[in-house]
DRENPA-95372 format. One record per atom (N, C-alpha, C, O): x, y, z; residue in three letters. Coordinates in Angstrom, 1 decimal, decimal comma, always signed. Atoms other than C-alpha are relative to their C-alpha. Last residue first. Layout:
N
R       xx       yy       zz   residu
R        X        Y        Z      ALA
...
***
This chain:
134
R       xx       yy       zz   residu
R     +1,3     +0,4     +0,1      UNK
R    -50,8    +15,4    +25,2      UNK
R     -0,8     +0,5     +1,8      UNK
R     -1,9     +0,3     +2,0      UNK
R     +0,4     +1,4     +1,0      UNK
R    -47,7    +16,7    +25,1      UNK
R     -1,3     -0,7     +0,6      UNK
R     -1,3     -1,0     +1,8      UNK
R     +1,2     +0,1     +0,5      UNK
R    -48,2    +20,2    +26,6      UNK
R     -0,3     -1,1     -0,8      UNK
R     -1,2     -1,2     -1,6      UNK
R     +1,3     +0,5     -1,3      UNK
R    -45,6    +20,1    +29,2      UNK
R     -1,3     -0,3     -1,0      UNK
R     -2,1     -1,1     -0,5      UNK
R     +1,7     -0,1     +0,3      UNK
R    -42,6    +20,6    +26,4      UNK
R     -1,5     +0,1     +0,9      UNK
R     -2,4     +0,3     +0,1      UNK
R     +0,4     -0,7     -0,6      UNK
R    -39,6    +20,9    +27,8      UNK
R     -1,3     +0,9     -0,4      UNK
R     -1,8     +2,0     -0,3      UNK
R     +0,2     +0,2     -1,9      UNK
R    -38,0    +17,8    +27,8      UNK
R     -1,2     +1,4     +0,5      UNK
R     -1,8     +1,5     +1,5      UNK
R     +1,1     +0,6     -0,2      UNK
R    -39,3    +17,8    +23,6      UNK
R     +0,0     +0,0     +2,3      UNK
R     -0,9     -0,1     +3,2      UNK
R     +1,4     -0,6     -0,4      UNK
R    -37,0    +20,1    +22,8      UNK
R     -0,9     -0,3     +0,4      UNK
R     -1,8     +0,6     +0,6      UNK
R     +1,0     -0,4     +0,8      UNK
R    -35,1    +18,0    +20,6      UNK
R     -1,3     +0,5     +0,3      UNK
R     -2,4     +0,3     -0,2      UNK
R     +0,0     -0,2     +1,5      UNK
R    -31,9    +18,0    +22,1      UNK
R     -0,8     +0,5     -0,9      UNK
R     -0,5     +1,3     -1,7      UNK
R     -0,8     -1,8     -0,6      UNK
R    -33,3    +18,1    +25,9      UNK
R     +0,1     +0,1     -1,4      UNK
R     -1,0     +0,5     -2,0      UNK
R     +1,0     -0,8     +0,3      UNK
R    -35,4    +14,8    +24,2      UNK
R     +0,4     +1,6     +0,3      UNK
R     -0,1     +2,6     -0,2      UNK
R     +0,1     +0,4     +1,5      UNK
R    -31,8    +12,9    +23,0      UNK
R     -1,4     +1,3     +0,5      UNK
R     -1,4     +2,3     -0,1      UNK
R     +0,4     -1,6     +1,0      UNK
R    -31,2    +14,3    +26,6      UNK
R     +0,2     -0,2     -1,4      UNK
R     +1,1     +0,5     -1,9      UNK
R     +0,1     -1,4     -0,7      UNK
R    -33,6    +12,0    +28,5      UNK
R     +1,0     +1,3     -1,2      UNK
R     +0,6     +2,2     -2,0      UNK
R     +0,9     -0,5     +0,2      UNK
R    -33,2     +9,2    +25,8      UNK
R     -0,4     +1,5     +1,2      UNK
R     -0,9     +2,5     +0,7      UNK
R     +1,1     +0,3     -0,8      UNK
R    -29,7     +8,6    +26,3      UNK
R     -1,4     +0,6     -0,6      UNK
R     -1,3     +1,5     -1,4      UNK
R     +0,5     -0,8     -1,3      UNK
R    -27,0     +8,9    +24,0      UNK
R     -1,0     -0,6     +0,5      UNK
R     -1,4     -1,6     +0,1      UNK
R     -1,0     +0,9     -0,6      UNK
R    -24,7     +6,9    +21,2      UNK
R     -0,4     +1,2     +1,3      UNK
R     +0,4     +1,8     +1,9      UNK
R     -0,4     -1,5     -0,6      UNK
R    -26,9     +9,0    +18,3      UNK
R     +1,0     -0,5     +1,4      UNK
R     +2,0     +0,2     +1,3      UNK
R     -0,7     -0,6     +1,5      UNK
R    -27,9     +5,7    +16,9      UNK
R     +0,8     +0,9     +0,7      UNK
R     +1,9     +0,5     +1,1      UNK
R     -1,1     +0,9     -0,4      UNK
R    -29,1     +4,4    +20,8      UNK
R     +0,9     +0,4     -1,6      UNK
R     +2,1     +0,3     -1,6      UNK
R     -0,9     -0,6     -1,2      UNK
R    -30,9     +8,2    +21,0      UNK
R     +1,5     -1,2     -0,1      UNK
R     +2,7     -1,0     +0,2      UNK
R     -1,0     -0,6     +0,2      UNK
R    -32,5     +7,3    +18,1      UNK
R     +1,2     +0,4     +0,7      UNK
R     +2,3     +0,7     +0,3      UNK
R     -0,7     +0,6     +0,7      UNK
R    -33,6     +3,7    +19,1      UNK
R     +0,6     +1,3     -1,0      UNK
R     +1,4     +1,0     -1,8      UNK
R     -1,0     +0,8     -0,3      UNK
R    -34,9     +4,9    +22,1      UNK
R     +0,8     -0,5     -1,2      UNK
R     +1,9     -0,9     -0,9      UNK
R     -1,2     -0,8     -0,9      UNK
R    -36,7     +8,2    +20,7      UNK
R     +1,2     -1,1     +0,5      UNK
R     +2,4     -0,7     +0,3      UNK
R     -0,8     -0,8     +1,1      UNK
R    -38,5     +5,9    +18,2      UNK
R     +1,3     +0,5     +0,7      UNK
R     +2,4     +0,1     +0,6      UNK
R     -0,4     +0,8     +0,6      UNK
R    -39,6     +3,3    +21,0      UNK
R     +1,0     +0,6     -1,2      UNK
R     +2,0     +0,1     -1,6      UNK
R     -1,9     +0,9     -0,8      UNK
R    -40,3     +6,0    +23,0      UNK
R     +0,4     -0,7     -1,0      UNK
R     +1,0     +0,0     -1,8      UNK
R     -0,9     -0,8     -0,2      UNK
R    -42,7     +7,5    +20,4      UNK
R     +1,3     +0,1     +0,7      UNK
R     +2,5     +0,4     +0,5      UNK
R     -0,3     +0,1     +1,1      UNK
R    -45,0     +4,1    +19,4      UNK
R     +2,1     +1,5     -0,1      UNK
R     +3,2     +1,5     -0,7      UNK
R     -0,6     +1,2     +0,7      UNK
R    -45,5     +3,8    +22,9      UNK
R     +1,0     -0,1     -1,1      UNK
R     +2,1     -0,4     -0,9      UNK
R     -1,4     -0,1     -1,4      UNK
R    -46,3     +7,3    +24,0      UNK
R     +0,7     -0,8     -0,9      UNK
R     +1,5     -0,5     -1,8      UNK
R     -1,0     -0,7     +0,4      UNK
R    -48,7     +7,1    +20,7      UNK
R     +1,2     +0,3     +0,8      UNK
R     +2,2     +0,8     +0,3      UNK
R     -0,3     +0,4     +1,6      UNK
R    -50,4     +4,2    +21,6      UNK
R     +1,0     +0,6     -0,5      UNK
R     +2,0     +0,0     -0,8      UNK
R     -1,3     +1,2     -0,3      UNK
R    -50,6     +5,5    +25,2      UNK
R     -0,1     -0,7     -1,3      UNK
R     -0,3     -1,8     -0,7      UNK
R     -0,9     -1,0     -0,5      UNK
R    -52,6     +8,7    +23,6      UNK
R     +1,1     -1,2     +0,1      UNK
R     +2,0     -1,3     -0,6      UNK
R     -1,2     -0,5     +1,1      UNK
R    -54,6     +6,3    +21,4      UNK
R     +1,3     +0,5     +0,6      UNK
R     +2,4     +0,2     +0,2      UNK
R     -0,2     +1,6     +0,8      UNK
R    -55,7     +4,2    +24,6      UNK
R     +0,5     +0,3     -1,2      UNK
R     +1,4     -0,5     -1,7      UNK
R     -0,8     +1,1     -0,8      UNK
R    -56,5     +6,8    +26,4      UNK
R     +0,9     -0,6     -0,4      UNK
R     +2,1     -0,7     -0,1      UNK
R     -1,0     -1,2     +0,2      UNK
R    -58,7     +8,8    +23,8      UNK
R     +1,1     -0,2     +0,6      UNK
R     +2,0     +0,4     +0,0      UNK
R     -0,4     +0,1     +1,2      UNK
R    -60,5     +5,5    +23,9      UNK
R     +0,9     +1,2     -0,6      UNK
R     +1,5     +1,1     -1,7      UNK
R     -0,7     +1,3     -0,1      UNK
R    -61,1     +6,0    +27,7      UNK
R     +0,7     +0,0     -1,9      UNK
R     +1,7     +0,5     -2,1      UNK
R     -1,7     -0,7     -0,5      UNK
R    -62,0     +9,4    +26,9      UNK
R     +1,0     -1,4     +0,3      UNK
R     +2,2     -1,7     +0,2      UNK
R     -0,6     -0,6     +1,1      UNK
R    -64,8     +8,1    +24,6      UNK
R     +1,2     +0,9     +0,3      UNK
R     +1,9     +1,6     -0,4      UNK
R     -0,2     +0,8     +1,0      UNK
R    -66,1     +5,4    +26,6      UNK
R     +0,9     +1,0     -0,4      UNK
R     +2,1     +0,7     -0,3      UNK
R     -1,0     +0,4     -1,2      UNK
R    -66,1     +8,4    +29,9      UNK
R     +0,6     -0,8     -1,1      UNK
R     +1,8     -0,5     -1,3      UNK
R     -1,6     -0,5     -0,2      UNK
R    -67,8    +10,4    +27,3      UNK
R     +0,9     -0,6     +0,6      UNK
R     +2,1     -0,1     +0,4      UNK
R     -0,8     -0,5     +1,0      UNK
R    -70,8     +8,2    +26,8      UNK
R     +1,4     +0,5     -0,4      UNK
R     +2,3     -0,1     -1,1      UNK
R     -0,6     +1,2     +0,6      UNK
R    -71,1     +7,5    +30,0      UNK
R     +0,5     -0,2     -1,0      UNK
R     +1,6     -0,7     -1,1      UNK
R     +1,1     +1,0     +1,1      UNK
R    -71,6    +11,0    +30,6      UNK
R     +0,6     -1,6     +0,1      UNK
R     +1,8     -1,8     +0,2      UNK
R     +0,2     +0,6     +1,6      UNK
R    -68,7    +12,9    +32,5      UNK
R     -1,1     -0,9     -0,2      UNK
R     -1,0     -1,9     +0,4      UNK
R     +1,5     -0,1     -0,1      UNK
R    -69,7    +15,5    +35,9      UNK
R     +0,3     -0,8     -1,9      UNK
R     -0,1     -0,4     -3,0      UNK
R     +0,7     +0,9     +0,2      UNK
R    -67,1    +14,3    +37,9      UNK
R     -1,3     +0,3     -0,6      UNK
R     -2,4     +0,1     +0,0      UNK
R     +1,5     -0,5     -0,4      UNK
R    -65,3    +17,5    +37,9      UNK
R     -1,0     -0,8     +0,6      UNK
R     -1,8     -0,2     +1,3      UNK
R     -1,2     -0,7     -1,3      UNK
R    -61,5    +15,8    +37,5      UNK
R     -2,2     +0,9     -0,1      UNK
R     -3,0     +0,1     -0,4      UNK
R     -0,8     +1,3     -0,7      UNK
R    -63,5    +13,7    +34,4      UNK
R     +0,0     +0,5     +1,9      UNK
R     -0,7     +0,1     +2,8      UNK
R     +1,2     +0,4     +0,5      UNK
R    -65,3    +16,7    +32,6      UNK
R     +0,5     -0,7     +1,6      UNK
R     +0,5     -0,3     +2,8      UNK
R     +0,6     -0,6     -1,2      UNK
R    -61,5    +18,1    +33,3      UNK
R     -1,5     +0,0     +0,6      UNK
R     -1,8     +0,7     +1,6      UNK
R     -0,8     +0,0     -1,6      UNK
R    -60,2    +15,1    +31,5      UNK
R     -0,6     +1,4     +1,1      UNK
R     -0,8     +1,2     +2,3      UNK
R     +0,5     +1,5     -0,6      UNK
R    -63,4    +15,4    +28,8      UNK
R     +0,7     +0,0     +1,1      UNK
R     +0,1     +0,1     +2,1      UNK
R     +1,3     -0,2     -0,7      UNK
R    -62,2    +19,2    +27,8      UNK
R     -0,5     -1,6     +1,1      UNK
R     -0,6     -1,7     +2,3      UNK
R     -0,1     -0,9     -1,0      UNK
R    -58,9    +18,0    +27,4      UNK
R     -0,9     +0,1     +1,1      UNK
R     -0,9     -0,3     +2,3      UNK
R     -0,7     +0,8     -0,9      UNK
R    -59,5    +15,2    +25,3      UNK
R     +0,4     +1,1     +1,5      UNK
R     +0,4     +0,8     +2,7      UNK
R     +0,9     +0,6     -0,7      UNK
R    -61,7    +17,8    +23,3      UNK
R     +0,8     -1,4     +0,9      UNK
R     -0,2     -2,1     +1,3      UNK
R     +0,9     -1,6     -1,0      UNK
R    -59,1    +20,3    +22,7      UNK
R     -1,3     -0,9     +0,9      UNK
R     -1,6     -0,8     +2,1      UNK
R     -0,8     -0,6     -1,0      UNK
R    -56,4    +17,5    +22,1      UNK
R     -1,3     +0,8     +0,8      UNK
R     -1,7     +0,8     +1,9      UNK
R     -0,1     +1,4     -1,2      UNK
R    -58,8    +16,0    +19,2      UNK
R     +0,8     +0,0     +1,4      UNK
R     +0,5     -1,0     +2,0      UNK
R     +1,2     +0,2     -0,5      UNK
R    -59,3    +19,7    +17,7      UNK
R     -0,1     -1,4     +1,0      UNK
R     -0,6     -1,5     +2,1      UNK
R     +0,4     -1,3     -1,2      UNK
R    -55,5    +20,2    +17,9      UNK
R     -1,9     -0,1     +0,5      UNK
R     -2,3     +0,0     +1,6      UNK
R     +0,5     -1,1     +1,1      UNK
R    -54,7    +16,6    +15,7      UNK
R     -0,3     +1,2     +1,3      UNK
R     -0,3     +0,8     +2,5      UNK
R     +1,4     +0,2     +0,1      UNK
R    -53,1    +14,9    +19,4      UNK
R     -0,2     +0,8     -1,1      UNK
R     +0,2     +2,0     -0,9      UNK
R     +1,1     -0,7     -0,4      UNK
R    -49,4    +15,1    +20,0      UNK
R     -1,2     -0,2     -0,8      UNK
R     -1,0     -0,8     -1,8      UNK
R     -0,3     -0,7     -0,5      UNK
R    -45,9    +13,5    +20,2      UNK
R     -1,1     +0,8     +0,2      UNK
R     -1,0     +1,6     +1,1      UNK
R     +0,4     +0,8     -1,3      UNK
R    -46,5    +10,6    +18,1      UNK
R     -0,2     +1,3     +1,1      UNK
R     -1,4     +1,3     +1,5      UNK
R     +1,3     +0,5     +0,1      UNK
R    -46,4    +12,4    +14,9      UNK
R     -0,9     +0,1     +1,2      UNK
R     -2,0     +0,6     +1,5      UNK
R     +1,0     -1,7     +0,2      UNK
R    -43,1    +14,6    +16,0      UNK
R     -1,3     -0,5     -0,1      UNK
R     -2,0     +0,1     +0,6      UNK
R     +0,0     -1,5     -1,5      UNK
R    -41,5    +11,5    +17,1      UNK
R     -0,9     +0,8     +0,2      UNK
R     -1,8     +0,9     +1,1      UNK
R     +0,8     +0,8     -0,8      UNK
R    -42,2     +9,3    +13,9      UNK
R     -0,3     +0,6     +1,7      UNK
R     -1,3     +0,7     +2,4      UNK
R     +1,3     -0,2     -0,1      UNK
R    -40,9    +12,1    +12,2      UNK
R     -0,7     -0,4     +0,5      UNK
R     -1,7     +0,2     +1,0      UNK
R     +0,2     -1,0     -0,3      UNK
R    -37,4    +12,0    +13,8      UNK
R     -1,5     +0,2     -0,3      UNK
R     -2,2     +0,7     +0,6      UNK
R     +0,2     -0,1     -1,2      UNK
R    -37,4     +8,5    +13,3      UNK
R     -0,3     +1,5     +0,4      UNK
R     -1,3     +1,6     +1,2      UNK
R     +2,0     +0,7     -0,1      UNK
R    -38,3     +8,6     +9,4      UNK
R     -0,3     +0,1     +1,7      UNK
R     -1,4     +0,3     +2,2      UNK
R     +1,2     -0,9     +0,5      UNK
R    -35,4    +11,5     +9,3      UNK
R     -1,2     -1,0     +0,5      UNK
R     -2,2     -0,6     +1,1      UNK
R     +0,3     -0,7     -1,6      UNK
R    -33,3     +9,1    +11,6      UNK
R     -1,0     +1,0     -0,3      UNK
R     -1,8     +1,4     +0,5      UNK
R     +0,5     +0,9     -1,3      UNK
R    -33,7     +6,0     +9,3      UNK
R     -0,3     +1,0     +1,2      UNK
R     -1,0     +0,9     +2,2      UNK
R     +1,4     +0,6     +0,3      UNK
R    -33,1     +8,2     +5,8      UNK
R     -0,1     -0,4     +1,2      UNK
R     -0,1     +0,7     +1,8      UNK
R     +0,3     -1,6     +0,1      UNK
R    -29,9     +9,8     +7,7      UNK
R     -1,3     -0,2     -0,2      UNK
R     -2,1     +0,3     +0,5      UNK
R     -0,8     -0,4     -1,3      UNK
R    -28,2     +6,2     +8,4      UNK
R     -1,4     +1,1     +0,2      UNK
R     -2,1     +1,0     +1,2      UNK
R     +1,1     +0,5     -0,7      UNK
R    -29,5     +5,4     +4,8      UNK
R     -0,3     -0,1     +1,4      UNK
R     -1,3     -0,7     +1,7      UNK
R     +0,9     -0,4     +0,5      UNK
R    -27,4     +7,8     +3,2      UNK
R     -1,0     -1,0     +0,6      UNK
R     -2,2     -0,4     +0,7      UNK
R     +0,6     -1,4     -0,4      UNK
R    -24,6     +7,0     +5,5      UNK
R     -1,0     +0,9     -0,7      UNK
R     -1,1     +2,1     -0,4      UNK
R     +0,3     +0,1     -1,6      UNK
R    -24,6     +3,3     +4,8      UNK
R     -0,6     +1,5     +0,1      UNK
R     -1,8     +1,9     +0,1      UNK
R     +1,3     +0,3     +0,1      UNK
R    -24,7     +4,4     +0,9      UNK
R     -0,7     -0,7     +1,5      UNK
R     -1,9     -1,0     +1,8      UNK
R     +1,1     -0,7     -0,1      UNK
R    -21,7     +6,5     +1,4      UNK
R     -1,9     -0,3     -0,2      UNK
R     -2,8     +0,4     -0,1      UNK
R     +0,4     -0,9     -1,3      UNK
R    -19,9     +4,1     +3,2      UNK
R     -1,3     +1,0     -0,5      UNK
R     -2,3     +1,2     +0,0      UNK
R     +1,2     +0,5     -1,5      UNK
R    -20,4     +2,0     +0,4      UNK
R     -0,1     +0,6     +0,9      UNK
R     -1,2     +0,7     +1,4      UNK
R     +0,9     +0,2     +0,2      UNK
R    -19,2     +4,2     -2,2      UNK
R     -1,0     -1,1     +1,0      UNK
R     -2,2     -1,2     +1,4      UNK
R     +0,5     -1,1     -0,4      UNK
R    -16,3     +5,4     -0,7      UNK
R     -1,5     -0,5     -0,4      UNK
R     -2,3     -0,2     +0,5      UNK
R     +0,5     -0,7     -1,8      UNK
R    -15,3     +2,0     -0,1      UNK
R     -0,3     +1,0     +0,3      UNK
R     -0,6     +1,2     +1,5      UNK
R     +1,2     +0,9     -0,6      UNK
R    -15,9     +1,0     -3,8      UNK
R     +0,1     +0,1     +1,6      UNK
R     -0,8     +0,0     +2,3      UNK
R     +1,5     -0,2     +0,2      UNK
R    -14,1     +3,9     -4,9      UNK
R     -1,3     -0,8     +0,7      UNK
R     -2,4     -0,4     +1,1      UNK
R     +0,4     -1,0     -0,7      UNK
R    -10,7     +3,5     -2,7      UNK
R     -2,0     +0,2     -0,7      UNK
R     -3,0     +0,4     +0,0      UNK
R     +0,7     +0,1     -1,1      UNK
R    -10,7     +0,1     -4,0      UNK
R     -0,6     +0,9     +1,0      UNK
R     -1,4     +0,7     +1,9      UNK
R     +1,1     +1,0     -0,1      UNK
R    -10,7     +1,3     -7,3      UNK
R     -0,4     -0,3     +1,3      UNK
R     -1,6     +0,0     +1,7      UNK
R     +1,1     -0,7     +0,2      UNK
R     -7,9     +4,2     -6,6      UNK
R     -1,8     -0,4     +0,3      UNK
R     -2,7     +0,1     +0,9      UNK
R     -0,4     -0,7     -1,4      UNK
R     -5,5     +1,3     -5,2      UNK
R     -1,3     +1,3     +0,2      UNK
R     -2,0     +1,5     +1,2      UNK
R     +0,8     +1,1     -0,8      UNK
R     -5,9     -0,4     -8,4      UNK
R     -0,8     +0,1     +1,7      UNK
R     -1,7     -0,5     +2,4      UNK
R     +1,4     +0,7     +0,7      UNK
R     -5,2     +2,4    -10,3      UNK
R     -0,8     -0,8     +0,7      UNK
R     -2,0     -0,8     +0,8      UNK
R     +0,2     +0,4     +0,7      UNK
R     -2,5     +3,8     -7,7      UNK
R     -1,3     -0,5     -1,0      UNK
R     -2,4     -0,6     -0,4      UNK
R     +0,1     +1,6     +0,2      UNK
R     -2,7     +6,1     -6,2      UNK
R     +0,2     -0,8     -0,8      UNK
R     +0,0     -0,3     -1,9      UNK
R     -1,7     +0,1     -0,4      UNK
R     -1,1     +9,9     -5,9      UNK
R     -0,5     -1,7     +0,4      UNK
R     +0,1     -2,3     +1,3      UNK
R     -0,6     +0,2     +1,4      UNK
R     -4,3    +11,1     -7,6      UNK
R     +1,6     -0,3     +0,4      UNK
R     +2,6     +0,2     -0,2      UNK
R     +0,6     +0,8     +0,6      UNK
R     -6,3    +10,7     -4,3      UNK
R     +1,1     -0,2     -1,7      UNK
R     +1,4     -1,3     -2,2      UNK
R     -0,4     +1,3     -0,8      UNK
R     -3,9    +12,5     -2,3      UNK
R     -0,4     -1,1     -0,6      UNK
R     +0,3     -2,1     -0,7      UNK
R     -1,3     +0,5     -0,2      UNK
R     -4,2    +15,3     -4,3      UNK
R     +0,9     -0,9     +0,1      UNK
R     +2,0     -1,2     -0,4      UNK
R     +0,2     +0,5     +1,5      UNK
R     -7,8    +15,2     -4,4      UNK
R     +1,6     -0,1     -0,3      UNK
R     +1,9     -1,2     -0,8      UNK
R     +0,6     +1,4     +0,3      UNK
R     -7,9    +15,0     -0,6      UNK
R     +0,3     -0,7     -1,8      UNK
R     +0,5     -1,8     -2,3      UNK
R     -1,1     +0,7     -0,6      UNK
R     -5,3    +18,1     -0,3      UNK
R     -1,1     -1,6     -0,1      UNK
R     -0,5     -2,6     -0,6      UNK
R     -1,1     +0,4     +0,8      UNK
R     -7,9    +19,8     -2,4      UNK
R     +1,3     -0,7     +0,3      UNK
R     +2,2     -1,0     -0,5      UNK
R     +0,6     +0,6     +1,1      UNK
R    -10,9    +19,2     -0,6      UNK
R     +1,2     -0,4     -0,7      UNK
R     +1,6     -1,5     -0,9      UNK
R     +1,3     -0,7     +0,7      UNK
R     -9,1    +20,5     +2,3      UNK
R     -0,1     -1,2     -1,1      UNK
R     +0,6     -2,2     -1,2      UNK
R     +0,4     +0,3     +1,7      UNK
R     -7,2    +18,5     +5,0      UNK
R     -1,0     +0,8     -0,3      UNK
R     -1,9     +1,2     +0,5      UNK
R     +1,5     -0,1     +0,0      UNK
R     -5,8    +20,0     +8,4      UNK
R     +0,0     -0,1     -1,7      UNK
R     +0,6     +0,5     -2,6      UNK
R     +0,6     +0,0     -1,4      UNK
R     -2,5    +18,0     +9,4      UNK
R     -1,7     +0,8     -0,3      UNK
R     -2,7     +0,3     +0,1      UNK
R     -0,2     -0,5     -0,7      UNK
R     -1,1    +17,7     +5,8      UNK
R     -0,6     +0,1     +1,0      UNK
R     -1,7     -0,4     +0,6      UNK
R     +0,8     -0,8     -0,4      UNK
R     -1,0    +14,5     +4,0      UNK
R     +0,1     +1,3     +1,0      UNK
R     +0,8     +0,9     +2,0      UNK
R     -0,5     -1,3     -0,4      UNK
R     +1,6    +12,6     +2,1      UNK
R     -0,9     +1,1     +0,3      UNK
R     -0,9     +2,1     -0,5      UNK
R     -0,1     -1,3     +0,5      UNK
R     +0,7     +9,2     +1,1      UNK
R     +0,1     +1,4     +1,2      UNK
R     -0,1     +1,4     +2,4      UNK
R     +0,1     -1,3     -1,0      UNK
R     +2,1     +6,1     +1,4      UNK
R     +0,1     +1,2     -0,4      UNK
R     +1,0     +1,7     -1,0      UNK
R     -1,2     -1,7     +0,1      UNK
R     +1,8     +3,7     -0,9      UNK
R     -0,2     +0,7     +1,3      UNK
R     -1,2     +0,6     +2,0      UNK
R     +0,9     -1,2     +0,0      UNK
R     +0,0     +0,0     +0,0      UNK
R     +0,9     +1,2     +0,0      UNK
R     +1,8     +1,4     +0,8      UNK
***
């Protein structure tokens, strides 16, 4: 393998340099390793965008469906809910912890990409200091 002759902070053009001081063969394998890494790291970035949205979905109620899950919990804390309503906060329940669910699970497996914790994976993305999730 050659050795090549790099300076301590590389530019583009000390890369291309370096690159044209290979061999042919030497060049090749340099391609197909840049080319895979870069198709790790293009799907690296796809996986955290889809997690990143998965986040943001989960993370809160359409606003009219919020307004009235609201209204019902203080219905609730009043005790003045319907039967009716009680069914239909229960079932508002049961999406909400759907979407907890569905949202840790995201956060946990960005945070383990990201080589961090889920507390401050959420500091990061603003979410610790949110109160109004659902």
């Amino acid at each position: 393998m050659p050795t090549v002759q790099v300076p301590v902070q590389l530019t583009v053009e000390h890369l291309i340099a370096a690159l044209k001081q290979l061999s042919p063969a030497e060049l090749r394998k340099f391609k197909r390793q840049f080319t895979e890494w870069q198709k790790q790291n293009g799907s690296a970035k796809n996986e955290e965008t889809a997690l990143l949205a998965r986040i943001e979905e989960n993370s809160h109620l359409p606003a009219a469906e919020q307004r009235r899950f609201n209204r019902l919990r203080h219905q609730r804390q009043a005790e003045t809910l319907t039967k009716a309503e009680e069914t239909e906060l229960q079932a508002l329940w049961r999406r909400v912890e759907q979407m907890n669910a569905v949202r840790l699970e995201a956060l946990a497996r960005l945070a383990q990409q990201r080589g961090t914790n889920v507390r401050a994976l959420m500091r990061e993305l603003g979410l610790a200091e949110r109160r109004n999730v659902f």
